[in-house]
ModelCIF file with pLDDT and N, C-alpha, C, O atoms, coordinates in Angstrom:
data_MODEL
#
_entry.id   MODEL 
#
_entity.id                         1 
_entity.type                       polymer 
_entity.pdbx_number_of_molecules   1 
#
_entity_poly.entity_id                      1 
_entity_poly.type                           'polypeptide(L)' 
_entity_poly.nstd_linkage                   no 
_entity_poly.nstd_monomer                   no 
_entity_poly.pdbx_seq_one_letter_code       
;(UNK)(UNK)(UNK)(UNK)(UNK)(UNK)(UNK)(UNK)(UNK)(UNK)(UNK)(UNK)(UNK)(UNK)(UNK)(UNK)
(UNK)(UNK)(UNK)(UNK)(UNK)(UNK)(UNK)(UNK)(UNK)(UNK)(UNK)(UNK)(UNK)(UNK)(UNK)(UNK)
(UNK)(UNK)(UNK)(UNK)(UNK)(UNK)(UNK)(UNK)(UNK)(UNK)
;
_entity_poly.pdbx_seq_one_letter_code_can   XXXXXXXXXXXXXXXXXXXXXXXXXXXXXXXXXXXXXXXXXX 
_entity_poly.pdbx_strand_id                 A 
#
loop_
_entity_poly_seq.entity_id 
_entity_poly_seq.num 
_entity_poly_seq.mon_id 
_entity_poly_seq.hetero 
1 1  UNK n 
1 2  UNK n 
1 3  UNK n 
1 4  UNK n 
1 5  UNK n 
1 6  UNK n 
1 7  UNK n 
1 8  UNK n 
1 9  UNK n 
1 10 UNK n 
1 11 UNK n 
1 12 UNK n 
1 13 UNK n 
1 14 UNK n 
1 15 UNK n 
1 16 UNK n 
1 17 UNK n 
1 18 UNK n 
1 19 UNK n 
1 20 UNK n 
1 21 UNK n 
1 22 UNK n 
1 23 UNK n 
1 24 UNK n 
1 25 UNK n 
1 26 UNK n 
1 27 UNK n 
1 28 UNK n 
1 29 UNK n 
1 30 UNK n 
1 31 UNK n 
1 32 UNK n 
1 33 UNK n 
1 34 UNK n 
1 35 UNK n 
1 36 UNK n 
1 37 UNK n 
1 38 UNK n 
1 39 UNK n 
1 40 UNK n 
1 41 UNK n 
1 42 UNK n 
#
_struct_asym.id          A 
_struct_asym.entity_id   1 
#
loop_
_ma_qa_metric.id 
_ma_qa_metric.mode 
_ma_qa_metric.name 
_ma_qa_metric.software_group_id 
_ma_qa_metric.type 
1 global pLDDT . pLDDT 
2 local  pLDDT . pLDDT 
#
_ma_qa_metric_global.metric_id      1 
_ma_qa_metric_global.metric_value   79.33 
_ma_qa_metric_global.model_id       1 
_ma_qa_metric_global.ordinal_id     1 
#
loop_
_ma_qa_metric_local.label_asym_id 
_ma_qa_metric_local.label_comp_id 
_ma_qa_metric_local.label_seq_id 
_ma_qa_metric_local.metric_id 
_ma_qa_metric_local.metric_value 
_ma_qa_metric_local.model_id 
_ma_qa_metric_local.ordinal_id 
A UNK 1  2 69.00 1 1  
A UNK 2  2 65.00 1 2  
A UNK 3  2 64.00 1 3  
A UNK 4  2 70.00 1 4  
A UNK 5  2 66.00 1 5  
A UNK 6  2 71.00 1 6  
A UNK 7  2 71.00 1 7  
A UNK 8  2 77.00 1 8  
A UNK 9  2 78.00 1 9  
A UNK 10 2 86.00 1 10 
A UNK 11 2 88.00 1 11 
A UNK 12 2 89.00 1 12 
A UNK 13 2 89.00 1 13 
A UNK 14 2 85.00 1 14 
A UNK 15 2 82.00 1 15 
A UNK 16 2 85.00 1 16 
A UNK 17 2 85.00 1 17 
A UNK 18 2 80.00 1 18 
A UNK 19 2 79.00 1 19 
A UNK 20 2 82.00 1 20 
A UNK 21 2 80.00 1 21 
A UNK 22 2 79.00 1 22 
A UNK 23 2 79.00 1 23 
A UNK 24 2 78.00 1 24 
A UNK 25 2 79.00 1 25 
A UNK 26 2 78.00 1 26 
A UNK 27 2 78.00 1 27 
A UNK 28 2 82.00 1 28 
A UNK 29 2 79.00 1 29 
A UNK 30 2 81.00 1 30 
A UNK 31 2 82.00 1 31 
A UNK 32 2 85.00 1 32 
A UNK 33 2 83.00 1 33 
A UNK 34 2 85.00 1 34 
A UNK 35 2 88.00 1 35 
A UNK 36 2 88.00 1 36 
A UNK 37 2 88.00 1 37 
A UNK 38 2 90.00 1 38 
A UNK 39 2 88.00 1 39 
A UNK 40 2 82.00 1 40 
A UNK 41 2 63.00 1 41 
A UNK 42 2 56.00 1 42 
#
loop_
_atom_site.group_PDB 
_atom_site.id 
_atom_site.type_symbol 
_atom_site.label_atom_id 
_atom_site.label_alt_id 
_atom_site.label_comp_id 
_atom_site.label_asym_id 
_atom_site.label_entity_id 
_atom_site.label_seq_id 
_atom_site.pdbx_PDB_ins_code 
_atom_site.Cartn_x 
_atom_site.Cartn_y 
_atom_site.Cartn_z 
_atom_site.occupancy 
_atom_site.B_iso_or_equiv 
_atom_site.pdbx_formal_charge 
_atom_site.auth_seq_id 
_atom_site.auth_comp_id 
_atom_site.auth_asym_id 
_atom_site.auth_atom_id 
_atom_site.pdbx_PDB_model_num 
ATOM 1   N N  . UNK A 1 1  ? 38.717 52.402 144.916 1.00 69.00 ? 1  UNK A N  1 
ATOM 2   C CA . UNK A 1 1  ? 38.055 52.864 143.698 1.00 69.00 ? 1  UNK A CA 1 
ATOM 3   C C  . UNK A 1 1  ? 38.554 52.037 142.513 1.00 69.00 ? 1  UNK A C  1 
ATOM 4   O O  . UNK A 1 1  ? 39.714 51.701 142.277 1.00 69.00 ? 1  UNK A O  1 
ATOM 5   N N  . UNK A 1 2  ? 37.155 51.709 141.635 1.00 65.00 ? 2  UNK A N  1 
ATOM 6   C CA . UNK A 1 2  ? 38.092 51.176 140.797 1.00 65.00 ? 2  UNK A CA 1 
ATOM 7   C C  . UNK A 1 2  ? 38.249 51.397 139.264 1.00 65.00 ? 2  UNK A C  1 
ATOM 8   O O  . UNK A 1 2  ? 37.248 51.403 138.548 1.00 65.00 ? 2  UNK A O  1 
ATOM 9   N N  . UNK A 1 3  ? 39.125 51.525 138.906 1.00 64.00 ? 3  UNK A N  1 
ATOM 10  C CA . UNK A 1 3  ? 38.859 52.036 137.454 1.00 64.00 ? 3  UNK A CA 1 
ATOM 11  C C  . UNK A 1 3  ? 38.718 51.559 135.968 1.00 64.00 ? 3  UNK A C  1 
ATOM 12  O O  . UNK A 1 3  ? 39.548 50.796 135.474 1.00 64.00 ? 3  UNK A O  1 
ATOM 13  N N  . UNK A 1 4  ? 37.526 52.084 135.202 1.00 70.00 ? 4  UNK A N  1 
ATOM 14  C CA . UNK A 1 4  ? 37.010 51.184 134.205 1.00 70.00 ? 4  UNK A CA 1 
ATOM 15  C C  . UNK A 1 4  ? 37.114 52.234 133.155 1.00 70.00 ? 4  UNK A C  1 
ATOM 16  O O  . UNK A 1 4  ? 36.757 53.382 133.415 1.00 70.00 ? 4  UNK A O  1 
ATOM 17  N N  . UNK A 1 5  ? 37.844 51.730 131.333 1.00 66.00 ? 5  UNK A N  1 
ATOM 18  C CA . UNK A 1 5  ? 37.711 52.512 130.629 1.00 66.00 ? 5  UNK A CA 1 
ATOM 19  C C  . UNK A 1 5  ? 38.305 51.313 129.509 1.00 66.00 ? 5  UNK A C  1 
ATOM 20  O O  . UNK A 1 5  ? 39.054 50.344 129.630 1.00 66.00 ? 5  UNK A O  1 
ATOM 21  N N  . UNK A 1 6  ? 37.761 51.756 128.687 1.00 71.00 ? 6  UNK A N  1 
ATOM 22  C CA . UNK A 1 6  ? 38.434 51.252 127.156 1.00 71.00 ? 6  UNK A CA 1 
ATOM 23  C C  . UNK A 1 6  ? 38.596 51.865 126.164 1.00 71.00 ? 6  UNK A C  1 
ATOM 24  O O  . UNK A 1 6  ? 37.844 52.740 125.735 1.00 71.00 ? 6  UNK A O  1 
ATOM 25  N N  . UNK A 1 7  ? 39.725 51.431 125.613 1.00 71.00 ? 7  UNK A N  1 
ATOM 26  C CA . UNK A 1 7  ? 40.180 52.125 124.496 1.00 71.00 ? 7  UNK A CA 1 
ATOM 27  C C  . UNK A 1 7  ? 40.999 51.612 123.580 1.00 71.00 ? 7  UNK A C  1 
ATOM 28  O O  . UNK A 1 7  ? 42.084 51.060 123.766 1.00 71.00 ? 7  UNK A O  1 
ATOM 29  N N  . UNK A 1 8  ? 40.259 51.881 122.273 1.00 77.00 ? 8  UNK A N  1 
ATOM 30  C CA . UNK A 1 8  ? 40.381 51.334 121.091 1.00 77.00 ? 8  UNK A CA 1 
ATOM 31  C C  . UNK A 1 8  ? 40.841 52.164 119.998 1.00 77.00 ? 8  UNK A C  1 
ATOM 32  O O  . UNK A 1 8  ? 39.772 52.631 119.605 1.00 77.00 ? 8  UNK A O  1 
ATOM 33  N N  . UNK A 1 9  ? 41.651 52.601 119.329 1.00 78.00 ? 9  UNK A N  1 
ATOM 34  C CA . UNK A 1 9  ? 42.436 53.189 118.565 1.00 78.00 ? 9  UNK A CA 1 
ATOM 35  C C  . UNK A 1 9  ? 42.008 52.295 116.973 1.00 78.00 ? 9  UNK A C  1 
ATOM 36  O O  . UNK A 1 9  ? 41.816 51.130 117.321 1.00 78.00 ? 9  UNK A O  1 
ATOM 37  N N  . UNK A 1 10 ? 41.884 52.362 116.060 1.00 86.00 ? 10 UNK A N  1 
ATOM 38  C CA . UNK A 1 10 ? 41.937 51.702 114.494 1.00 86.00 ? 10 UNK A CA 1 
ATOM 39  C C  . UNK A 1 10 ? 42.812 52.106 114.135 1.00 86.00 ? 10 UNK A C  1 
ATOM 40  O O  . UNK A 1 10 ? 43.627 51.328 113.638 1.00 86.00 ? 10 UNK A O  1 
ATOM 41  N N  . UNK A 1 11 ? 43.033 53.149 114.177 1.00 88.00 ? 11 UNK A N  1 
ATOM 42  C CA . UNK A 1 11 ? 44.228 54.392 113.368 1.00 88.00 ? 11 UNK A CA 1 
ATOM 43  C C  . UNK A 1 11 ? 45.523 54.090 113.838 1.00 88.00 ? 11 UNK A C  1 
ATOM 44  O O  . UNK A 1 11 ? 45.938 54.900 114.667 1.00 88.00 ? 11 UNK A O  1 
ATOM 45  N N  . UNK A 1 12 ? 46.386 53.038 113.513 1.00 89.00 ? 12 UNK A N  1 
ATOM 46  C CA . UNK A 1 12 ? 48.119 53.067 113.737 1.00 89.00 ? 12 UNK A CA 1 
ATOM 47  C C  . UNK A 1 12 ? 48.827 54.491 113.742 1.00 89.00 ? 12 UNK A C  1 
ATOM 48  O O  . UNK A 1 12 ? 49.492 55.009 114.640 1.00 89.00 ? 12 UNK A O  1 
ATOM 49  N N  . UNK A 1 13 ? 48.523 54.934 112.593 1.00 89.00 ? 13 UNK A N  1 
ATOM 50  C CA . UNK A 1 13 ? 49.287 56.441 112.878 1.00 89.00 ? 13 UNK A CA 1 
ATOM 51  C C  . UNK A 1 13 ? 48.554 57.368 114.385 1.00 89.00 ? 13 UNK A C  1 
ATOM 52  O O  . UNK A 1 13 ? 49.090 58.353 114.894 1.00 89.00 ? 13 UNK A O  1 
ATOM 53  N N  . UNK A 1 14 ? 47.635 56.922 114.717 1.00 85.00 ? 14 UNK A N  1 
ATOM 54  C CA . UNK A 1 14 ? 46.844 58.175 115.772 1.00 85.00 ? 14 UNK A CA 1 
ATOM 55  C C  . UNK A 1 14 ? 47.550 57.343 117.031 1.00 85.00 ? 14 UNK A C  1 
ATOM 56  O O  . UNK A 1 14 ? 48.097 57.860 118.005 1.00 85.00 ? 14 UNK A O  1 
ATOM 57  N N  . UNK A 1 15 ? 47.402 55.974 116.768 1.00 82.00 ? 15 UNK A N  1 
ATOM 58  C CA . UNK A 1 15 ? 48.463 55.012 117.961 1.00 82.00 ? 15 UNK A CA 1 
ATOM 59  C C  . UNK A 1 15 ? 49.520 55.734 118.780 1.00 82.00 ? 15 UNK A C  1 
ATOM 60  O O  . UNK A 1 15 ? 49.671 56.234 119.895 1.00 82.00 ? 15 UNK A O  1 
ATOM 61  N N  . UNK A 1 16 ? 50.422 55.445 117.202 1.00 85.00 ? 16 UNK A N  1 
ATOM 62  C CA . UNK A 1 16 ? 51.831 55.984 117.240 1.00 85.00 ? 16 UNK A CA 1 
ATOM 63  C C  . UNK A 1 16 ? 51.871 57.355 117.951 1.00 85.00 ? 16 UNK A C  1 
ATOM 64  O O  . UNK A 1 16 ? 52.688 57.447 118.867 1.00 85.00 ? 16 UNK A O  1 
ATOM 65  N N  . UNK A 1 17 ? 50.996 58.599 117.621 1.00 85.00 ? 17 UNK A N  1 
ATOM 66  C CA . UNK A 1 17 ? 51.135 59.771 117.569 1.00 85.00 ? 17 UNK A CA 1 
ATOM 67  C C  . UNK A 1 17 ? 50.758 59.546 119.168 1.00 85.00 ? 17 UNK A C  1 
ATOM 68  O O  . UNK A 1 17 ? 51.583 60.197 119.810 1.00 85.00 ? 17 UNK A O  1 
ATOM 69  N N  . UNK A 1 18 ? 50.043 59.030 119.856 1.00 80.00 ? 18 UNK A N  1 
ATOM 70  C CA . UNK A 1 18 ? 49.691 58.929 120.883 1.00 80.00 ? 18 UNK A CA 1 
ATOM 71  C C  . UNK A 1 18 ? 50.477 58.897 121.939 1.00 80.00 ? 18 UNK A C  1 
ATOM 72  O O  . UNK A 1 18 ? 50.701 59.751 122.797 1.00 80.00 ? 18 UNK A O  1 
ATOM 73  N N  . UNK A 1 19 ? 51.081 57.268 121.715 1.00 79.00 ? 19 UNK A N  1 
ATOM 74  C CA . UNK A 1 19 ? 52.423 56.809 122.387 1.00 79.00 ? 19 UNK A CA 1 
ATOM 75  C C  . UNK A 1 19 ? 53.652 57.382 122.548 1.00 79.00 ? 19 UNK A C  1 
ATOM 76  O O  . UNK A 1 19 ? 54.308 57.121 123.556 1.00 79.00 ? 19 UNK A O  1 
ATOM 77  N N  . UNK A 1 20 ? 54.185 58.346 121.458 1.00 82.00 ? 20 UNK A N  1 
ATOM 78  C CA . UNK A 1 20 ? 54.957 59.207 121.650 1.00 82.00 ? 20 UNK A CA 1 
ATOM 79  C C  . UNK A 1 20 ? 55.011 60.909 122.559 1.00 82.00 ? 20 UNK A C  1 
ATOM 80  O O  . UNK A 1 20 ? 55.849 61.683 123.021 1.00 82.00 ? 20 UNK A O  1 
ATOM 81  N N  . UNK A 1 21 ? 53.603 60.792 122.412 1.00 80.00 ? 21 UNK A N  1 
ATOM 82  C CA . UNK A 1 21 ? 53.277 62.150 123.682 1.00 80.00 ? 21 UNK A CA 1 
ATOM 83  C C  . UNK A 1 21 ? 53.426 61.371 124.968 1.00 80.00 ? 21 UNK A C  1 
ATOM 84  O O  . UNK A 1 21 ? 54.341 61.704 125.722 1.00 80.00 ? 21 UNK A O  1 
ATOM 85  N N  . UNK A 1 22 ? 52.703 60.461 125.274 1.00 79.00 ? 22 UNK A N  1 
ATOM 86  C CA . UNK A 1 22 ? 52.733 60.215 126.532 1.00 79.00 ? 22 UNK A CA 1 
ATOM 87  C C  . UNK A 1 22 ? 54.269 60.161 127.142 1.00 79.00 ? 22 UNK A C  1 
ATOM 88  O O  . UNK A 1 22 ? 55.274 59.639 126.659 1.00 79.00 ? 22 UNK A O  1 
ATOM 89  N N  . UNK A 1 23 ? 54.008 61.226 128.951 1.00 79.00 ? 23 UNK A N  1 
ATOM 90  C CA . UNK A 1 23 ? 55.207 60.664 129.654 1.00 79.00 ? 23 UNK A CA 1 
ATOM 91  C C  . UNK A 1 23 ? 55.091 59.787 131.060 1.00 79.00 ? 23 UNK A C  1 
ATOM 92  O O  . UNK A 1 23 ? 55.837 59.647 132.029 1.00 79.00 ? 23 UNK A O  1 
ATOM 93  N N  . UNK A 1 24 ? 53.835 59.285 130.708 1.00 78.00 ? 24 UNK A N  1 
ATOM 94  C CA . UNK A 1 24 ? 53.853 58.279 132.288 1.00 78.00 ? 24 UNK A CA 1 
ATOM 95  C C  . UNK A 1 24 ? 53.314 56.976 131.461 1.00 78.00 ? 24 UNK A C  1 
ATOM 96  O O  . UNK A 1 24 ? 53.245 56.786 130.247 1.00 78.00 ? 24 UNK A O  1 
ATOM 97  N N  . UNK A 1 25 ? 53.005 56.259 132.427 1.00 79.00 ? 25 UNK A N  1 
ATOM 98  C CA . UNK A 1 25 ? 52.137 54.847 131.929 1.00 79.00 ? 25 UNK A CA 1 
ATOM 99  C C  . UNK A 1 25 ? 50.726 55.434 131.195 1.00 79.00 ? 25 UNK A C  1 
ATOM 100 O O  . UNK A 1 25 ? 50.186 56.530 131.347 1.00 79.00 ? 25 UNK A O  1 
ATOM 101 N N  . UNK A 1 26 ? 50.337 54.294 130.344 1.00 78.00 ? 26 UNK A N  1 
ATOM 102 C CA . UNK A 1 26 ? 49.209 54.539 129.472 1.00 78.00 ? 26 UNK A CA 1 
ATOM 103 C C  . UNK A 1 26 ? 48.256 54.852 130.618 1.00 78.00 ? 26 UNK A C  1 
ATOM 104 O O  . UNK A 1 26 ? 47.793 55.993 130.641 1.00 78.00 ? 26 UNK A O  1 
ATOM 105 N N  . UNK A 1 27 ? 47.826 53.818 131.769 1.00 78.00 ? 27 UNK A N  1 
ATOM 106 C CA . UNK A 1 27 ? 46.771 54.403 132.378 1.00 78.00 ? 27 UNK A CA 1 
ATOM 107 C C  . UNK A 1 27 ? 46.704 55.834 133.166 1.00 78.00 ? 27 UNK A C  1 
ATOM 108 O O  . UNK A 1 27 ? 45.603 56.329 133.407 1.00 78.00 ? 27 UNK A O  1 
ATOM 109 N N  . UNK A 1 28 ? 47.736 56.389 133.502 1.00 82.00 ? 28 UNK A N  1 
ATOM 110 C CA . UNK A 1 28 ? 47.865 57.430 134.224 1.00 82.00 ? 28 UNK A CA 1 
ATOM 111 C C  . UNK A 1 28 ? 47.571 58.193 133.210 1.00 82.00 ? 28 UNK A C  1 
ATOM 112 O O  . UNK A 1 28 ? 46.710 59.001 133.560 1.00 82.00 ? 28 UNK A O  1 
ATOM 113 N N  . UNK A 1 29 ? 47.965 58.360 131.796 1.00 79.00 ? 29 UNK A N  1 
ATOM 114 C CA . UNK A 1 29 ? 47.521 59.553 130.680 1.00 79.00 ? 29 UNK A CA 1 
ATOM 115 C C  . UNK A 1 29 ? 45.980 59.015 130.448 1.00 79.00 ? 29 UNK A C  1 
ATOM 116 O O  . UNK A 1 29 ? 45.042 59.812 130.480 1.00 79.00 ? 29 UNK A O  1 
ATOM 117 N N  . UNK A 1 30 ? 45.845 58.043 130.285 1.00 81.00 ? 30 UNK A N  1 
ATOM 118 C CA . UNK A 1 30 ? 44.265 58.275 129.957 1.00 81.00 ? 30 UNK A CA 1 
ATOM 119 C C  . UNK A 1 30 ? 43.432 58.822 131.034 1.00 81.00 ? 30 UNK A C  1 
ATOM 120 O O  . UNK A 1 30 ? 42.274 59.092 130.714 1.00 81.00 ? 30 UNK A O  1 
ATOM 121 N N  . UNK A 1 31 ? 43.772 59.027 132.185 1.00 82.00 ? 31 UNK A N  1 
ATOM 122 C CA . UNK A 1 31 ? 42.530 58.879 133.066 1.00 82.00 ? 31 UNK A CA 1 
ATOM 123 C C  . UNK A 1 31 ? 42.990 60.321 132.994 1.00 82.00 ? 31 UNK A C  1 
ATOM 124 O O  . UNK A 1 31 ? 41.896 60.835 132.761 1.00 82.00 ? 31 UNK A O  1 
ATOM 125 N N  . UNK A 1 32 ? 43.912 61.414 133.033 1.00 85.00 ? 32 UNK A N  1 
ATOM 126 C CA . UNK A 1 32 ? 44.036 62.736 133.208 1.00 85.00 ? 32 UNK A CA 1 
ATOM 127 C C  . UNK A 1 32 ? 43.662 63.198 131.437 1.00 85.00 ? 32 UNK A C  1 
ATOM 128 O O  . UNK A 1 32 ? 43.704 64.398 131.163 1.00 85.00 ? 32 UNK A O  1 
ATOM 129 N N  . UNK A 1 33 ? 43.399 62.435 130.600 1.00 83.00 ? 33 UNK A N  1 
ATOM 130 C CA . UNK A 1 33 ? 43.063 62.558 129.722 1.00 83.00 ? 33 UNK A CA 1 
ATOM 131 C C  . UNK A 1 33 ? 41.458 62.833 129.836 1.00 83.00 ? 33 UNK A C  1 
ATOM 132 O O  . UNK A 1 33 ? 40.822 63.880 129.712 1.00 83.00 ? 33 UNK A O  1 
ATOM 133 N N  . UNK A 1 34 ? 41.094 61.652 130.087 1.00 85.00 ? 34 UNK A N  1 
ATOM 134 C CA . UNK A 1 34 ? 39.350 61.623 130.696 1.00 85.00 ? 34 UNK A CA 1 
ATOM 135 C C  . UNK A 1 34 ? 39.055 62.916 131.880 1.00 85.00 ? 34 UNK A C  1 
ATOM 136 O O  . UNK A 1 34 ? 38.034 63.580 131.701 1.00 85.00 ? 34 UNK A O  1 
ATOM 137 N N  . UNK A 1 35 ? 39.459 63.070 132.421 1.00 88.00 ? 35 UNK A N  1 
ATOM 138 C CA . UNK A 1 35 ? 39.423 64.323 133.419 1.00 88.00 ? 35 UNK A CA 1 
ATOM 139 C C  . UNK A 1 35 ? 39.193 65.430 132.811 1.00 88.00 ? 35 UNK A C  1 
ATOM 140 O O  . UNK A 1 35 ? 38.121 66.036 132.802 1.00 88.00 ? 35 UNK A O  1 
ATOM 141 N N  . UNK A 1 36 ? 40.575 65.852 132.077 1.00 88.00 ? 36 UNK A N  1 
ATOM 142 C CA . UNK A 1 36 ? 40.490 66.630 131.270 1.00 88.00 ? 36 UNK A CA 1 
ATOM 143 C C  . UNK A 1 36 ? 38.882 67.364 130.375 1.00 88.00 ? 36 UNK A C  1 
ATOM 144 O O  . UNK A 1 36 ? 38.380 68.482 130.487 1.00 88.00 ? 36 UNK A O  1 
ATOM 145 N N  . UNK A 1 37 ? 38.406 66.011 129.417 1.00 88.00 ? 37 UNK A N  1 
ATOM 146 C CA . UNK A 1 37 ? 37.299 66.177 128.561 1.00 88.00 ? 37 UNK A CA 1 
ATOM 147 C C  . UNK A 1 37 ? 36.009 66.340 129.987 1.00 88.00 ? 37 UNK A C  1 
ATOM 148 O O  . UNK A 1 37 ? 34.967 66.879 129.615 1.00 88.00 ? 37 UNK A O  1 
ATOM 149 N N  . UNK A 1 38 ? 36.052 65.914 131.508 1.00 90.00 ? 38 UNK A N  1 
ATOM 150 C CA . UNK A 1 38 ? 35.254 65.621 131.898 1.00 90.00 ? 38 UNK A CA 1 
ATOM 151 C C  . UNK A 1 38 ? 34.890 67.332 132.482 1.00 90.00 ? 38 UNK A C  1 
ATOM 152 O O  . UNK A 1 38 ? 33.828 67.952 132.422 1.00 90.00 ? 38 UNK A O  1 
ATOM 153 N N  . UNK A 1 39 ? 35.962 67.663 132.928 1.00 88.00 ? 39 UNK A N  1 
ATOM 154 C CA . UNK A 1 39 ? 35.869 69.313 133.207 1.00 88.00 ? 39 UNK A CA 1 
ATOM 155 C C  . UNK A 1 39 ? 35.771 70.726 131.624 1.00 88.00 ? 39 UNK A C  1 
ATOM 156 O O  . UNK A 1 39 ? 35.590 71.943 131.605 1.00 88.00 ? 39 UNK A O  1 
ATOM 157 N N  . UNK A 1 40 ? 35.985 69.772 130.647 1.00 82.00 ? 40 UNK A N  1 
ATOM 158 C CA . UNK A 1 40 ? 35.523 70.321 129.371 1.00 82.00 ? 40 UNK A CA 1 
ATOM 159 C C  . UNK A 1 40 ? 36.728 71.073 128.756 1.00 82.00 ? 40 UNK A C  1 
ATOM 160 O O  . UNK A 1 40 ? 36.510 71.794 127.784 1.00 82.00 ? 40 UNK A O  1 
ATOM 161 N N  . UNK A 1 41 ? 38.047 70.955 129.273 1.00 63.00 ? 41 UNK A N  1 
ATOM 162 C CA . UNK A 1 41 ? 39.184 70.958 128.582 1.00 63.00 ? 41 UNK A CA 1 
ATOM 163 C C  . UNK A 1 41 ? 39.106 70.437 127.169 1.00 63.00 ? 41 UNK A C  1 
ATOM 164 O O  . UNK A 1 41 ? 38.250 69.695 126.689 1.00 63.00 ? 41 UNK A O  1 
ATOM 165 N N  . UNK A 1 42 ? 40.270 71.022 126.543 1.00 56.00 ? 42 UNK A N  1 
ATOM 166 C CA . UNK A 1 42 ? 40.742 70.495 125.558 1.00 56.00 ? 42 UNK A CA 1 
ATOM 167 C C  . UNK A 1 42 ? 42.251 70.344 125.279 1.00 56.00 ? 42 UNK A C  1 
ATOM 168 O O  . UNK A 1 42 ? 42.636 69.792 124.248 1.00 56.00 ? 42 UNK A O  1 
#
């Protein structure tokens, strides 16, 4: 499987605020991130 997503941030502070939640690699939070919105979490 392969996985496709992009992501673009403008906002340094929303960056920052980002990078500091995360506790795994960026791709592992985004894609349980995307999951998340895909089952309609918040």
């Amino acid at each position: 499987m392969m996985k496709k997503y992009l992501l673009l941030i403008e906002d340094e502070n929303l960056w920052n605020r980002f990078k500091d939640k995360i506790k795994k690699d960026i791709n592992t939070e985004l894609m349980e991130l995307i999951k998340k919105k895909v089952k309609g979490e918040k």
